[in-house]
C-alpha positions as a Markdown table, in Angstrom:
| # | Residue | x | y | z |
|---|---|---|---|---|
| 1 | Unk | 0.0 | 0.0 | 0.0 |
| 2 | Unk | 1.3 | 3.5 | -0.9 |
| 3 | Unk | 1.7 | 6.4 | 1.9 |
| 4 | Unk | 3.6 | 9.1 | 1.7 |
| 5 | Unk | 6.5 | 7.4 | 3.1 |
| 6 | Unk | 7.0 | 5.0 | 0.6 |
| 7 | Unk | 10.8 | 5.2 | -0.3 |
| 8 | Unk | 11.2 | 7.4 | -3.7 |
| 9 | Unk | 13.6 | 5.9 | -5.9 |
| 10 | Unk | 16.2 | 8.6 | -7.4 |
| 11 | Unk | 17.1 | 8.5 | -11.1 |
| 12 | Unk | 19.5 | 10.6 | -12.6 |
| 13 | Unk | 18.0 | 11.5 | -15.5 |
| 14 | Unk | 14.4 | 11.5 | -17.0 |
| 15 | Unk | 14.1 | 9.8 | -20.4 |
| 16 | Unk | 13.3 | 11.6 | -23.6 |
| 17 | Unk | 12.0 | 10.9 | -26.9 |
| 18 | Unk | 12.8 | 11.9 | -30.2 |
| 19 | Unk | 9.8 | 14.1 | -32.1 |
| 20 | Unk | 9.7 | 14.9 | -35.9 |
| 21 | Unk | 12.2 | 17.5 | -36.1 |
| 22 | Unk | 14.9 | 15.6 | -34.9 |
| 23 | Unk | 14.7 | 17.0 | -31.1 |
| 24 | Unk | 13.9 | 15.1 | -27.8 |
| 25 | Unk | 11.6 | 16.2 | -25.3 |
| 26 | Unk | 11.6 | 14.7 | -21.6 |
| 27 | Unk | 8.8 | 12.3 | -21.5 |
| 28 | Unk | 7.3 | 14.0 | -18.6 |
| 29 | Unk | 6.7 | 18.2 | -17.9 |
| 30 | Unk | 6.1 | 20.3 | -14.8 |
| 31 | Unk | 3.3 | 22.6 | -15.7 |
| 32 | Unk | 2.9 | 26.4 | -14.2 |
| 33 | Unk | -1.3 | 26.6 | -15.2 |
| 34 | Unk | -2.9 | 27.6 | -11.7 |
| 35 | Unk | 0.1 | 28.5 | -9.7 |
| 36 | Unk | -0.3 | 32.0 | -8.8 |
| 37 | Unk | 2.3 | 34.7 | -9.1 |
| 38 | Unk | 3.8 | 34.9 | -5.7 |
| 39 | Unk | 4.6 | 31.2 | -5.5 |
| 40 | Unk | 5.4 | 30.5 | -9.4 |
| 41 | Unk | 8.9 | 30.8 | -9.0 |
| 42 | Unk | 9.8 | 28.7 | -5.8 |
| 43 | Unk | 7.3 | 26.0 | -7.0 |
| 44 | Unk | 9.4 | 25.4 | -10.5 |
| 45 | Unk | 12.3 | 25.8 | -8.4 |
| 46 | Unk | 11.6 | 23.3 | -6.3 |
| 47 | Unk | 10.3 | 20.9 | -9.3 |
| 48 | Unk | 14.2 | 21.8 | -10.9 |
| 49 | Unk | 15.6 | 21.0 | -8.1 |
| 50 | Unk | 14.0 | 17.6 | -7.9 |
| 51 | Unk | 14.6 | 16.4 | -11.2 |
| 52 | Unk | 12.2 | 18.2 | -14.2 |
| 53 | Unk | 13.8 | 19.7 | -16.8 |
| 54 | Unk | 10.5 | 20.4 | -18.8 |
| 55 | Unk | 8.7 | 22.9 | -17.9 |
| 56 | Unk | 5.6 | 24.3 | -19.5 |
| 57 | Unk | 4.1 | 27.9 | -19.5 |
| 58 | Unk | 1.9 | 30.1 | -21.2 |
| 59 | Unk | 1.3 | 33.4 | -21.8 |
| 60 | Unk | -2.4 | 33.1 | -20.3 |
| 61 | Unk | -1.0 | 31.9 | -17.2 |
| 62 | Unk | 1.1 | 34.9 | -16.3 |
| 63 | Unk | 3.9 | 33.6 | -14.3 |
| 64 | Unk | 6.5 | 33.2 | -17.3 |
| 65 | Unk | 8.5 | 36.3 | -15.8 |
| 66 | Unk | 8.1 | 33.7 | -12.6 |
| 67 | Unk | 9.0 | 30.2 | -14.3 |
| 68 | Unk | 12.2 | 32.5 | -16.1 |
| 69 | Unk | 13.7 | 33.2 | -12.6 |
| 70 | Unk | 13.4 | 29.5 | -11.3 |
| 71 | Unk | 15.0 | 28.3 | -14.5 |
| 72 | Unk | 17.8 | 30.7 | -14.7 |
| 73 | Unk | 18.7 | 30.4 | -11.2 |
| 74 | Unk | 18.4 | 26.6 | -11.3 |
| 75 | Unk | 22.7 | 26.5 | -12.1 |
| 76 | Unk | 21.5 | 24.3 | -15.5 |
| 77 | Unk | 23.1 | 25.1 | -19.1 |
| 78 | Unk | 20.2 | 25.8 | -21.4 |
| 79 | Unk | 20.4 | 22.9 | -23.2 |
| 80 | Unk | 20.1 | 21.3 | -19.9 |
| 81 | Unk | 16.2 | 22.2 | -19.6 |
| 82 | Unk | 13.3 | 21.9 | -21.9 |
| 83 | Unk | 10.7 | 25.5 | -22.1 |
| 84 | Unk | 7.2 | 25.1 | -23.4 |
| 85 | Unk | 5.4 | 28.7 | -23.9 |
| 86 | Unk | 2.2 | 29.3 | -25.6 |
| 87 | Unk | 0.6 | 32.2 | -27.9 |
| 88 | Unk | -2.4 | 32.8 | -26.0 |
| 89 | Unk | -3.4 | 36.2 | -28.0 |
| 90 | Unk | -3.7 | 37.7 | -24.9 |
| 91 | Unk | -4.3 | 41.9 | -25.2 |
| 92 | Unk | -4.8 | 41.5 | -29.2 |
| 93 | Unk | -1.0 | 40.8 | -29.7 |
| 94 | Unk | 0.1 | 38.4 | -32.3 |
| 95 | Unk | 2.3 | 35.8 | -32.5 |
| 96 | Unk | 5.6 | 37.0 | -33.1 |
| 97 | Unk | 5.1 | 40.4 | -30.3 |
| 98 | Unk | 3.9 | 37.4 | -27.8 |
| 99 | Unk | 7.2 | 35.1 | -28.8 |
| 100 | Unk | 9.2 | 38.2 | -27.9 |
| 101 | Unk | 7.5 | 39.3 | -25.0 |
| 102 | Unk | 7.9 | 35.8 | -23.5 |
| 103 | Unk | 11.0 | 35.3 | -24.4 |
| 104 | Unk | 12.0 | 38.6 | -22.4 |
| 105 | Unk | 10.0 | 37.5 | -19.7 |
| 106 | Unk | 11.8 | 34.0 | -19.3 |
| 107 | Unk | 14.8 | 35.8 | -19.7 |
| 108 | Unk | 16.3 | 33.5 | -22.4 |
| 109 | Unk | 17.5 | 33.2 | -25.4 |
| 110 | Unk | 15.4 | 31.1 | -27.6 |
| 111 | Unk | 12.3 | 28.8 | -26.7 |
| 112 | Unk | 12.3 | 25.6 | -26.7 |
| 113 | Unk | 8.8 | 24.8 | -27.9 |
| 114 | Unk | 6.1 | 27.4 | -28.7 |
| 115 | Unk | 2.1 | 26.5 | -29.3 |
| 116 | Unk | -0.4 | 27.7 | -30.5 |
| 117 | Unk | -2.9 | 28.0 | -27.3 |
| 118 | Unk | -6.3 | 27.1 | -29.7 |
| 119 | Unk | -6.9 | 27.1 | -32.9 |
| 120 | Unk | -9.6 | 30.0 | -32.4 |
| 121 | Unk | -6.4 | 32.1 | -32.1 |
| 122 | Unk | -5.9 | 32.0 | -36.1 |
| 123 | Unk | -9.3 | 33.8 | -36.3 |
| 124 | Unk | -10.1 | 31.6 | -39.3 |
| 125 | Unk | -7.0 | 31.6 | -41.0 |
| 126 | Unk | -4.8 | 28.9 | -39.3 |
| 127 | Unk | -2.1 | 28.6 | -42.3 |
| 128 | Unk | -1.4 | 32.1 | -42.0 |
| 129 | Unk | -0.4 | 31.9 | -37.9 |
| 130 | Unk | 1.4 | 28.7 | -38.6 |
| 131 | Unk | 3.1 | 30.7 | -41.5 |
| 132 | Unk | 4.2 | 33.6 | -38.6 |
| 133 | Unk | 5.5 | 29.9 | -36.4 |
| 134 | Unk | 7.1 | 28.9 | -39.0 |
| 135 | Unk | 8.9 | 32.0 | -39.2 |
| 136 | Unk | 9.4 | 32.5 | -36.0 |
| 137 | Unk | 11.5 | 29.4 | -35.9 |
| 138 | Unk | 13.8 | 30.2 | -39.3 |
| 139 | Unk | 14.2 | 33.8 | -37.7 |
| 140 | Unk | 15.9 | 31.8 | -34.4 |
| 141 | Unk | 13.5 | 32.6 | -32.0 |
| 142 | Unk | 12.1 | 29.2 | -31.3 |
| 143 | Unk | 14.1 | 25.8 | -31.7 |
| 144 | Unk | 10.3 | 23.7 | -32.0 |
| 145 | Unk | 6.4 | 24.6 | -33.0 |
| 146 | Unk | 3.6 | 22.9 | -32.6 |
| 147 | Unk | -0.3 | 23.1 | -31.6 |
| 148 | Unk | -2.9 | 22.7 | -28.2 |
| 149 | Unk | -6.1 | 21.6 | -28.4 |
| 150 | Unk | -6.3 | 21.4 | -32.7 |
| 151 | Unk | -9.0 | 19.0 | -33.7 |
| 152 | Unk | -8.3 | 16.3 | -36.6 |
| 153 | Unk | -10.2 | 19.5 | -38.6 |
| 154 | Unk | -7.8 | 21.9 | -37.5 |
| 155 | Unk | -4.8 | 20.0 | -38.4 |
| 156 | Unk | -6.1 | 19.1 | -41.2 |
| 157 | Unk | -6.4 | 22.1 | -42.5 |
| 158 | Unk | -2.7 | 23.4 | -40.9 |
| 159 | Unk | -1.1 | 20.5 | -43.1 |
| 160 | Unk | -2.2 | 20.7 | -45.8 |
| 161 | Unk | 0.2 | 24.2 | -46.8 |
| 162 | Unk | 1.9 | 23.9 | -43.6 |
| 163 | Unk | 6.2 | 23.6 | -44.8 |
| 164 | Unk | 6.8 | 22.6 | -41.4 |
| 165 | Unk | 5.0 | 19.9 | -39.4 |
| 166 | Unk | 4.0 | 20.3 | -35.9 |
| 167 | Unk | 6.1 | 18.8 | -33.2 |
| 168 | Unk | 3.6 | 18.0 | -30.8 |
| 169 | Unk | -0.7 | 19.0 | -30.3 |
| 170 | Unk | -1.0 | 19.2 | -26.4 |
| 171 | Unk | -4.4 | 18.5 | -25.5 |
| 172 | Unk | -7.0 | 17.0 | -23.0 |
| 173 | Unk | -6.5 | 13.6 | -22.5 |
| 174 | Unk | -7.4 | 10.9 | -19.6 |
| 175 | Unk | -9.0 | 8.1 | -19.0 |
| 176 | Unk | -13.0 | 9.7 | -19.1 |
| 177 | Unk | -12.2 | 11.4 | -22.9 |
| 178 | Unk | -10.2 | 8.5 | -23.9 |
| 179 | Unk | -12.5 | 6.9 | -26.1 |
| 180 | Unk | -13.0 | 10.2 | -28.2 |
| 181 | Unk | -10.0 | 11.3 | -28.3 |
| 182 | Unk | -9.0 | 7.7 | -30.0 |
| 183 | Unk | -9.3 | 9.3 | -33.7 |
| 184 | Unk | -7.3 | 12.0 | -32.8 |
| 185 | Unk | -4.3 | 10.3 | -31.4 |
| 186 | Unk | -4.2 | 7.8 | -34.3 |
| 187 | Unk | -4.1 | 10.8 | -36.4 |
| 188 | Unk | -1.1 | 12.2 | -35.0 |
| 189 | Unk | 0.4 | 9.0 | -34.7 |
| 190 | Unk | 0.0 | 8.8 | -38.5 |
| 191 | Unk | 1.0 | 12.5 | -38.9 |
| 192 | Unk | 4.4 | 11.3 | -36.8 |
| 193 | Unk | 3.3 | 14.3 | -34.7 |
| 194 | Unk | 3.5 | 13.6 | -30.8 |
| 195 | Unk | 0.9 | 14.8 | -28.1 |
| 196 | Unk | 1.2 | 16.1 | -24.7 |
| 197 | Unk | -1.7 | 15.5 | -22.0 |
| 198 | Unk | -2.8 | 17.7 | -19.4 |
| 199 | Unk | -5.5 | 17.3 | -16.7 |
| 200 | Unk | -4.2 | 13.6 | -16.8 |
| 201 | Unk | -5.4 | 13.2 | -13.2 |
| 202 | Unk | -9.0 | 14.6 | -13.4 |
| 203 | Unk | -10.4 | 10.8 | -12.7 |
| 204 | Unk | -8.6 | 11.6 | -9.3 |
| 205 | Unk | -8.7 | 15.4 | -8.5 |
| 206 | Unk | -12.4 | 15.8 | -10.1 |
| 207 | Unk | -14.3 | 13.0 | -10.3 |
| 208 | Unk | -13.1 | 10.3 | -7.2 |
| 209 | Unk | -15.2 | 7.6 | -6.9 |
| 210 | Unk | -15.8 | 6.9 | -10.7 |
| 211 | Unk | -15.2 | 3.5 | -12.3 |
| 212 | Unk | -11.5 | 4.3 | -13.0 |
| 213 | Unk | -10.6 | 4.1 | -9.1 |
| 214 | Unk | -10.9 | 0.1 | -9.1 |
| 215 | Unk | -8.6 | -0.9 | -11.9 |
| 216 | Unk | -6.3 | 2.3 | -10.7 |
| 217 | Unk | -6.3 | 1.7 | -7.1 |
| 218 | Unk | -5.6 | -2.0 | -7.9 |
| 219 | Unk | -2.7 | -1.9 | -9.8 |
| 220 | Unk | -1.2 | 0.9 | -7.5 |
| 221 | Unk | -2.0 | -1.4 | -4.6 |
| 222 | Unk | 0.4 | -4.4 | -6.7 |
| 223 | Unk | 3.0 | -2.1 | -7.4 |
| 224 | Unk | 3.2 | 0.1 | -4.3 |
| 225 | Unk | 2.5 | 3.1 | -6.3 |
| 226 | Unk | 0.1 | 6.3 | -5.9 |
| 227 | Unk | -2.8 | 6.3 | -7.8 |
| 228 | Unk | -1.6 | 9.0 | -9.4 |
| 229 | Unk | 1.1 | 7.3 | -10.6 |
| 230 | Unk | -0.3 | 4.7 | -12.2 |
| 231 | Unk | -2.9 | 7.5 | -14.2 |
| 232 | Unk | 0.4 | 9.4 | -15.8 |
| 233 | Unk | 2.1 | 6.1 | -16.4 |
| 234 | Unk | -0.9 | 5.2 | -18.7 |
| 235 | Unk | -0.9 | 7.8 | -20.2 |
| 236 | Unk | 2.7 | 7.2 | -21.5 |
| 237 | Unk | 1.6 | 3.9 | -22.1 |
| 238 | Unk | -0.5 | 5.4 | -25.2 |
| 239 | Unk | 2.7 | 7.5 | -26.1 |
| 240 | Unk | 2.1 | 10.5 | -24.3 |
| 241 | Unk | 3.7 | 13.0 | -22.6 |
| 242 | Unk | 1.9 | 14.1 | -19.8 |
| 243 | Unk | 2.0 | 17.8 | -18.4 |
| 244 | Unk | 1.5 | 17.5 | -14.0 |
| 245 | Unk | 2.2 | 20.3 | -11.3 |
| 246 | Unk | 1.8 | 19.6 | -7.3 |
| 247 | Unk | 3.7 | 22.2 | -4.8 |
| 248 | Unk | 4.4 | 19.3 | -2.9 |
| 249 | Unk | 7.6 | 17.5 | -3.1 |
| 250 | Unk | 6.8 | 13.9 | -2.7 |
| 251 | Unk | 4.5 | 14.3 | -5.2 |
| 252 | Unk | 6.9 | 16.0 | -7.2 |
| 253 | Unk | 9.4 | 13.3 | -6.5 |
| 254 | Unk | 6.7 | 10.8 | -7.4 |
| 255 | Unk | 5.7 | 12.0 | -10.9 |
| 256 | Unk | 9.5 | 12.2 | -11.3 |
| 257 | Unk | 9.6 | 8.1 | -11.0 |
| 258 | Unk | 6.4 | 7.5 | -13.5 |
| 259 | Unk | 8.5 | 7.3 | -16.8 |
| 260 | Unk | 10.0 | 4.2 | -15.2 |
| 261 | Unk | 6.7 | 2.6 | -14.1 |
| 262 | Unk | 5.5 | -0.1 | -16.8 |
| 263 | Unk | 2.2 | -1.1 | -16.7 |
| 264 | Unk | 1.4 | -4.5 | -18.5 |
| 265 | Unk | -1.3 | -4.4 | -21.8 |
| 266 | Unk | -4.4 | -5.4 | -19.3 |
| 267 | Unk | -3.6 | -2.9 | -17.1 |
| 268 | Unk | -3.8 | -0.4 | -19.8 |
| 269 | Unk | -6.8 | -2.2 | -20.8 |
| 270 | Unk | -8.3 | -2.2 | -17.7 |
| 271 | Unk | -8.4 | 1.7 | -17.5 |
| 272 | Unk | -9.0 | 2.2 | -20.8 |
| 273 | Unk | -12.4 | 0.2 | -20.1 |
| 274 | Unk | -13.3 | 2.2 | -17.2 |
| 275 | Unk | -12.5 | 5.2 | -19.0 |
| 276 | Unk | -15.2 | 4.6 | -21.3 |
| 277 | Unk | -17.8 | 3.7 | -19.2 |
| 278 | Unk | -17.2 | 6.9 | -17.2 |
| 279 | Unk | -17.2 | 8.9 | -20.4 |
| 280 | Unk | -20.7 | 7.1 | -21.2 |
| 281 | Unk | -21.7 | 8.1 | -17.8 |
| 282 | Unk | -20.0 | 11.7 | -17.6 |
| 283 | Unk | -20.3 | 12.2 | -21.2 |
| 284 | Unk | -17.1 | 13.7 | -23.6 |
| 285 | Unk | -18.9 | 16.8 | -23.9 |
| 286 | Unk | -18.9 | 17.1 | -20.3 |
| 287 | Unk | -15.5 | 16.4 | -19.7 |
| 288 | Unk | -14.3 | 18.5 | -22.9 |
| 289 | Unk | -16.1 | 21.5 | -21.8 |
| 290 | Unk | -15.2 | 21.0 | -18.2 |
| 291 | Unk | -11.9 | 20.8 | -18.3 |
| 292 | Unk | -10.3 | 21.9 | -21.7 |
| 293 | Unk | -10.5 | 25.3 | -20.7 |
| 294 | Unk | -8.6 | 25.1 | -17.7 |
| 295 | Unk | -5.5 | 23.3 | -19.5 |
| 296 | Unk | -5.5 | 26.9 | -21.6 |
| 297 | Unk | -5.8 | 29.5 | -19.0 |
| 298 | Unk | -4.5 | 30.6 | -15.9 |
| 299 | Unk | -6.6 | 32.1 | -13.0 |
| 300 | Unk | -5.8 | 35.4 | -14.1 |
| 301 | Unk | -6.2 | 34.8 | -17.5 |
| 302 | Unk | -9.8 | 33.8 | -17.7 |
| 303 | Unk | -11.6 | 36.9 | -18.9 |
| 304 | Unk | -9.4 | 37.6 | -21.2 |
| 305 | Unk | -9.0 | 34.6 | -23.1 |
| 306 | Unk | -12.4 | 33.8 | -23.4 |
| 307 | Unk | -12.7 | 37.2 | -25.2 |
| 308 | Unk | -10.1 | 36.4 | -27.6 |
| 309 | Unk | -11.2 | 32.8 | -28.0 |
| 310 | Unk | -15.0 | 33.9 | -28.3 |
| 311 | Unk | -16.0 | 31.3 | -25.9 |
């Protein structure tokens, strides 16, 4: 059984795959969505310090001046860390004003990875703000590009004149949405283009006592696991890279261990089952509207990307 005492093993580096530019990502992020402005910077600190060297931001969230003081004060060369911003089109401001604005607020050099928050954000035209990404990458500015929250439409229609593929889509993704997000991950699986998952522990921190907890709670009981451990090892189990925050060091420590946890094909299964009848329960709809929105936006940030999002 799993208490917070459970010995945490160390390991000295997390692992990292390789997406279609040629680049590798760490297979797991610490993300800054919900941590508010006076503790931003000695929460990623203390993730740093532990072990990530992903960490994802976003212009809506409002703590990248925050998240740029942990990670240049962390004593790690650049190309020791992995940064994730997003062009949330926050105050009318377009993509390459927001990449310079961020960059300037993290204090570096160059990001690492920047997304597109929604597709909304194109206002209709998303091959002409890939066109400014794509741009924004030749020009230096950012090493990778990629999407959050694009639809099999959206890419769709991004691909087709895009000259540069996307890297990654972040998007939703546990074990409630699961079944309808199934078309969308094959696509980007056939696209070669990778996804990140956030709110990958809703079934815990939103809806306890669904029919996920038995299949969850039993393998963490045969592993000597957390629950939540077993949620974001799944979800690297179908390929993805999930996005997690906790100011609490075990946890920290824990989601630290998850890229080395291996769950066996029925325990995938098994959640993958109980996903669906909770999204048959809950409904995807539900869950989509629910939740989506808060894997875009920070507290402070709400207003004002609904506005530019038209939601």
């Amino acid at each position: 059984m799993y208490s917070e005492k459970t010995p945490i093993i160390q390991h000295a580096e997390t692992p990292k795959i390789k997406l279609n530019d040629g680049r590798k990502i760490p297979v797991i992020g610490f993300g800054t969505w919900k941590i508010p402005i006076e503790v931003a910077a000695g929460q990623v600190d203390q993730a740093i310090e532990l072990g990530f060297s992903h960490i994802d931001t976003a212009q809506a969230y409002r703590n990248e001046t925050e998240a740029g003081q942990a990670i240049r004060e962390s004593g790690l060369s650049r190309d020791e860390i992995w940064v994730t911003t997003k062009w949330s089109g926050l105050d009318g401001k377009g993509p390459r004003q927001s990449a310079e604005e961020s960059l300037e607020k993290l204090g570096l050099k160059y990001i690492d990875l920047l997304l597109i928050h929604h597709p909304r954000l194109a206002n209709g035209d998303i091959p002409a703000a890939w066109a400014e990404f794509e741009k924004l990458q030749a020009d230096g500015l950012v090493k990778s590009i990629g999407v959050s929250n694009f639809e099999i439409e959206d890419l769709k229609i991004l691909l087709k004149d895009a000259k540069v593929k996307p890297v990654l889509n972040q998007i939703l993704f546990h074990p409630y949405v699961y079944s309808s997000k199934a078309p969308l991950i094959e696509f980007l699986a056939e696209n070669d283009i990778a996804f990140e998952a956030y709110s990958g522990l809703i079934p815990l921190t939103s809806r306890p006592g669904g029919p996920a907890d038995k299949p969850v709670d039993a393998i963490a009981n045969r592993l000597s696991i957390a629950p939540e451990q077993v949620l974001l090892a799944w979800v690297i189990a179908h390929s993805g890279i999930p996005i997690t925050t906790s100011s609490k060091a075990e946890r920290v420590k824990n989601y630290l261990q998850v890229p080395f946890i291996k769950l066996t094909k029925e325990d995938v299964a098994s959640i993958d089952a109980a996903g669906k009848k909770g999204e048959e329960v809950g409904g995807a709809k539900w869950y989509a509207s629910r939740f989506a929105l808060g894997g875009l936006i920070g507290l402070s940030g709400v207003v004002a990307f609904r506005q530019v999002c038209g939601f």
